[in-house]
C-alpha positions, 0 to 999 in steps of 0.5 A: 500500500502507498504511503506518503514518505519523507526522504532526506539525502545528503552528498559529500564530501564537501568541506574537505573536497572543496578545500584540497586545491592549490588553485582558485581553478581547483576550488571552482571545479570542486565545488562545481562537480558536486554541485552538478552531481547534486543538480542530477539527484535533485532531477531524478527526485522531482521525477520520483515525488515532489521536492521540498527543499531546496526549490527546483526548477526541471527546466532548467535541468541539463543532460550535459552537467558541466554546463550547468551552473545551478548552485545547489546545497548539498542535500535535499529533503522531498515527499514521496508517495509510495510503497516502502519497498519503493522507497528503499528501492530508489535510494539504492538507484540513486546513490547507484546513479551518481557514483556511476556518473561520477566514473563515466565523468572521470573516463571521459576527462582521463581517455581525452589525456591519458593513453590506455590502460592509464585513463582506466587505472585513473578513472578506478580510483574515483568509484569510492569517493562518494559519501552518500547517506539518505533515510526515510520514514513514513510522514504522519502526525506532526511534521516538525517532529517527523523532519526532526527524527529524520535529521536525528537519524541521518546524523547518526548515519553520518557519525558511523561513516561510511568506509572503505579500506584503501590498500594503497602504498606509495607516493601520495597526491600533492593536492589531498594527501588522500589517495596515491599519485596517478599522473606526475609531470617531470621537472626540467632535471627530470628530463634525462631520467628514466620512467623507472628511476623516476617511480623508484625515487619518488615511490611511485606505484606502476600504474602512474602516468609520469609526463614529459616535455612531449605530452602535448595533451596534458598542459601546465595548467593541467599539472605543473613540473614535479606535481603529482596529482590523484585521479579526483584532483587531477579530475578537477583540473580537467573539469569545466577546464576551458583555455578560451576562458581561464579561472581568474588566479588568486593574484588577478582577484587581488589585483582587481582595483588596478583596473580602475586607473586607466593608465595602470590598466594600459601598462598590464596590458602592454606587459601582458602582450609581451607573453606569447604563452602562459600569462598569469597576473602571478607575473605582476609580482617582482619576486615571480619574474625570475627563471625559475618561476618562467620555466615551471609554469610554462611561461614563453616571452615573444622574441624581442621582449625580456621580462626579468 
């Protein structure tokens, strides 16, 4: 027999995940892709029954979820008519859902980059990210005390946590200290160095991706020199990753007021044409315009021109 349910989700992680980044790009991209996951689940659940919080609009939902920009919280609570069985049933598709898009994400962004059998070693390391928790009860009564039990109960799901033994033994992700590394750019001393001496001095596992100067697919915006990235915050790089469009840096939001002086404005500008490739506003600064800084982010200066 149905009946009507309340049915409280919650997607994670989110502080910690969103944290991890050694860019104001990275920040973005996190936030972004759980946002895009949660604007999948919300979809599904106005299919299912009638969201309650947050407010939802299923026009506004995309196929494609990296181009949407909705911003959503990271759960929601919703009413369901139907039977118990029903309900158990779509909690368990749900969470099957969104850890099934998460991967399908993540092999899609890892094959455009990385050859095989790499993009699928990178793309595994992503399946258990998620912390997913829901609970459910049927609604009667006071409707306060209803929504009251049900955050007491998610909470308690919460506390126990969700999981997952990691076996992993080697070089950890420079971004998260969580998960071993999976893709790591040689420096320029590097270079000469064998695939092999590189793994063994830097305790690398054998199924990472080390790139070199002739990786044309994996850009310095991407991983810079001897940075070594796991698969969920190298997929932050390649989210929402488009070179007609950059992330504003954390210098270029600092330096945001310089603009308003027209002939500061016309300054940077002149000094921005000077670089061919690779300006940051990280340049602005007089302790960045040395080599060292020019070679590890890429940076090329058109003929003619000297920045240092």
């Amino acid at each position: 027999m149905k009946k009507s349910y309340l049915f409280l989700f919650h997607l994670g992680p989110v502080q910690a995940f969103i944290a991890q980044a050694r860019k104001t790009q990275d920040l973005y991209a996190g936030s972004q892709l759980l946002g895009n996951l949660m604007h999948l689940a919300l979809w599904r659940a106005n299919l299912a029954g009638n969201i309650i919080f947050p407010y939802f609009e299923a026009e506004q939902y995309s196929m494609n979820l990296e181009r949407n920009e909705e911003v959503h919280p990271n759960h929601f609570l919703a009413r369901f008519n139907m039977e118990q069985e029903e309900v158990q049933t779509f909690g368990e598709e749900l969470e099957v859902l969104l850890r099934k898009t998460l991967h399908e994400t993540a092999l899609e962004k890892f094959e455009s980059v990385l050859p095989e059998p790499y993009y699928l070693d990178c793309a595994e390391q992503t399946k258990g990210f998620l912390e997913i928790y829901w609970v459910a009860m049927e609604e009667g009564g006071d409707y306060g005390e209803c929504y009251k039990q049900l955050e007491q109960r998610l909470g308690a799901l919460k506390q126990a946590r969700q999981w997952t033994t990691l076996t992993e033994a080697g070089r950890k992700c420079s971004m998260s200290g969580q998960y071993n590394v999976k893709v790591y750019r040689k420096t320029k001393e590097e270079q000469i160095k064998s695939l092999e001496n590189i793994r063994s001095s830097k305790l690398f596992a054998q199924d990472n991706f080390i790139v070199n100067d002739q990786s044309n697919h994996i850009q310095l915006r991407h991983l810079q020199l001897g940075e070594g990235l796991c698969a969920i915050s190298f997929l932050k790089r390649l989210y929402k990753d488009d070179p007609t469009r950059p992330f504003p840096s954390t210098a270029a939001i600092a330096l945001l007021h310089l603009s308003k002086n027209t002939e500061t404005r016309q300054l940077i500008e002149a000094f921005e044409r000077m670089v061919e490739e690779g300006y940051d506003e990280q340049l602005l600064y007089e302790e960045n315009l040395n080599e060292r800084y020019i070679e590890r982010y890429g940076v090329v200066i058109k003929n003619g021109h000297d920045l240092i």
